[in-house]
N, C-alpha and C positions, 0 to 999 in steps of 0.2 A: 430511611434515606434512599432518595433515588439510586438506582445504580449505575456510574458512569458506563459500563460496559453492559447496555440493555438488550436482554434476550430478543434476538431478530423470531419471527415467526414460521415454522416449521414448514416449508415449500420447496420440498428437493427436486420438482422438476423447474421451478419457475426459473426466471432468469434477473437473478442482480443489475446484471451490466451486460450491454449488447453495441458490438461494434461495428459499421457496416460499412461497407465498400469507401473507407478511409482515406483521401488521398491531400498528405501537406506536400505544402512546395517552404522552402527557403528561398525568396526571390523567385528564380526560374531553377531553382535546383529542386527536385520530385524527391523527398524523403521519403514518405511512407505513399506505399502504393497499394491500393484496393486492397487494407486489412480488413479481415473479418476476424471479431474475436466475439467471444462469450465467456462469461461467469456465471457459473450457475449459481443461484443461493444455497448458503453455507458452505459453500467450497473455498478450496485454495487454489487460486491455478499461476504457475509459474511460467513468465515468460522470458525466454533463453536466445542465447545468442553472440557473437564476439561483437565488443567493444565498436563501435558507431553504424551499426545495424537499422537503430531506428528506434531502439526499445525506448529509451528516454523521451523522445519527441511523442510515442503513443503515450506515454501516461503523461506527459504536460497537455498534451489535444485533450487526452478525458479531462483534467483537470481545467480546461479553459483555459488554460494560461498561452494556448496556441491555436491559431483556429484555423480547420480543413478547409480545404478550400472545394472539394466535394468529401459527400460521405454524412453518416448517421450515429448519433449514440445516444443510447437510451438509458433510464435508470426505472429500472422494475415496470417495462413498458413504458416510461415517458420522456418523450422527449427534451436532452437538455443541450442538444448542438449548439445552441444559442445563446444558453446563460451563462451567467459570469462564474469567476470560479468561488464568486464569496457566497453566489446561488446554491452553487453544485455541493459545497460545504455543509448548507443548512438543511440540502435535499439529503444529507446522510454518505458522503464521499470523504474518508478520513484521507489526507496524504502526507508520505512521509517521502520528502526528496532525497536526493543525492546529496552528503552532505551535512543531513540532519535541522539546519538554518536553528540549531542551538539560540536562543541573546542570550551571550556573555555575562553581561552586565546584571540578570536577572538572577535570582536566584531559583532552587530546580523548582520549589514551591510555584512562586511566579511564572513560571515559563509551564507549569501544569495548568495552572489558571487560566494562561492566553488559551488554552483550547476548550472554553466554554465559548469561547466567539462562536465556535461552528455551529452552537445549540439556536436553535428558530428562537426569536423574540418569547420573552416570556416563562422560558425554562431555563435562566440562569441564576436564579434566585438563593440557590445552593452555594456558598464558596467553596463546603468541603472536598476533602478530593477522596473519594469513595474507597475500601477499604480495598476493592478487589483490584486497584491499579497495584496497591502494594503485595497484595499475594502474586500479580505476574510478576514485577519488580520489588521486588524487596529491598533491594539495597537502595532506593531511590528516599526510603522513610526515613533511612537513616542521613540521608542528605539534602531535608529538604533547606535548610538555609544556607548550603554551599553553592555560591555561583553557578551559574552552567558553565562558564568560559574553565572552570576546573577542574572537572570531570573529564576525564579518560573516555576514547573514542566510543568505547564498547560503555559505559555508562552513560553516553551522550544520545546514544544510538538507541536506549532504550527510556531514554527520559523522550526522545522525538515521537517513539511511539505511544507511549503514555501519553503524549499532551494531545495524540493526534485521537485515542478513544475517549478522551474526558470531553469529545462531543459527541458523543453515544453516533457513531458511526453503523450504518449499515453493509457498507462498501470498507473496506482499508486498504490504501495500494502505496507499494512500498520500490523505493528505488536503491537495488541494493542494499539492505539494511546490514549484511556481514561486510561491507568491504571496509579493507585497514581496518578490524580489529585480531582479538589476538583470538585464538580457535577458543579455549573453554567458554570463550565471553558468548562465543556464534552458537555454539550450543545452546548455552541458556536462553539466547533470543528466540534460537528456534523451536524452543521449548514453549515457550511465553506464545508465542503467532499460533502453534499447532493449538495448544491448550482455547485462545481465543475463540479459535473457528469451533471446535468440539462444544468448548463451554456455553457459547454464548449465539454460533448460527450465524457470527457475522462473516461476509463473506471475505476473501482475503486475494487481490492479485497482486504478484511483486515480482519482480526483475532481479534473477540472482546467479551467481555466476557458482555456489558453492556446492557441489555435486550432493552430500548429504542434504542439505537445505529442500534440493530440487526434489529428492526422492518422498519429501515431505507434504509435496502438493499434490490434489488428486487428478489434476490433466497439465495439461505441457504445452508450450507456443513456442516455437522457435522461430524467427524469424536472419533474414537476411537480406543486405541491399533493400532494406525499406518494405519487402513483404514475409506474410508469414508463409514458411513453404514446410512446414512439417506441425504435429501437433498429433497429442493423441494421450490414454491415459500413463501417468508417470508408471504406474504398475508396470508398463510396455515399453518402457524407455531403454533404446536399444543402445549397444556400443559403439555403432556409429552414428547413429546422435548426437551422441554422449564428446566424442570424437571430432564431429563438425561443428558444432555449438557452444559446447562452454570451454572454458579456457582452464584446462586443469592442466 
């Protein structure tokens, strides 16, 4: 059986995701201003910062769901400033929003299923849902014919990311994936993301506000007022960083 979660290829200088001199407007309002970001593949890199900074609007622009109005972003050198976000998906960009966007009405089964959409024509021929989604989540086997609209934030939170590698993703970026839940649940998620990058090479950016979380990525973005103005590796993450950026 394939595996939903496919070993990315071993290139630790290369670069996943590259973001360049970035700049959205809302109307005439200047959100994000000349970001320059990177991922390197197989890393994790966390980007930080107090509440309407900008972080969300960068990863809806990567994901095409918003478009720059200058600026550059690449996936493993190519360019995808211009494709759609249903493109960006099948080019290997897993997303998991703010939120989770759970359907209710689904069952967790079902709502695993929807993220064989992300897979390129041709490789959805599989229904199963791969063994090693349930070694991250375990408790997700045990519910796969309960609703999603039933599940508890912290098991919502990790059925989003489930459905978001059951399209063998290259890239996974994640928006907040600890907030509103209860701490042991934050742990085992962050358990589950570290284990990803390690096990499988996929590269991992996400937006988090949980200082333990943060210490779990291997470089750091901070940004404010819509640029990044600090960044460097988490190894180095200082107490006033720590201090101006996250909201602990």
């Amino acid at each position: 059986m394939t595996s939903a979660i496919a070993p990315q290829p071993n290139t630790p200088t290369a670069l996943m995701l590259q973001v360049s001199n970035l700049n959205v407007y809302y109307g005439e309002s200047h959100i994000l201003r000349d970001v320059d970001l990177s991922v390197p593949a197989g890393q994790m890199v966390c980007l930080i910062g107090r509440n309407g900074v900008g972080k969300t609007t960068l990863l809806k622009t990567i994901m095409g769901l918003i478009k720059p109005r200058t600026g550059t972003i690449s996936l493993t050198g190519e360019p995808i400033t211009d494709k759609s976000p249903d493109r960006r998906a099948k080019m290997g960009i897993g997303y998991v929003p703010q939120g989770r966007e759970i359907i209710p009405r689904l069952t967790v089964k079902e709502n695993l299923l929807l993220g064989l959409e992300a897979l390129p024509t041709g490789r959805k021929m599989n229904q199963e849902i791969p063994e090693e989604i349930f070694d991250l989540f375990p408790v997700l086997k045990t519910m796969l014919s309960r609703m999603g609209g039933d599940l508890s934030g912290g098991q919502q939170q990790q059925l989003a990311i489930a459905r978001a590698l059951m399209g063998q993703p290259r890239l996974l970026v994640l928006d907040e994936p600890t907030e509103g839940i209860q701490p042991s649940i934050i742990l085992e998620i962050e358990a589950a993301v570290r284990r990803i990058v390690q096990s499988t090479g996929i590269s991992v950016l996400l937006v988090e506000q949980h200082l333990h979380f943060v210490r779990q990525a291997d470089r750091y973005y901070a940004m404010q007022k819509g640029g990044i103005v600090a960044s460097g590796s988490t190894s180095e993450l200082s107490q006033d960083v720590i201090q101006r950026f996250l909201a602990v």
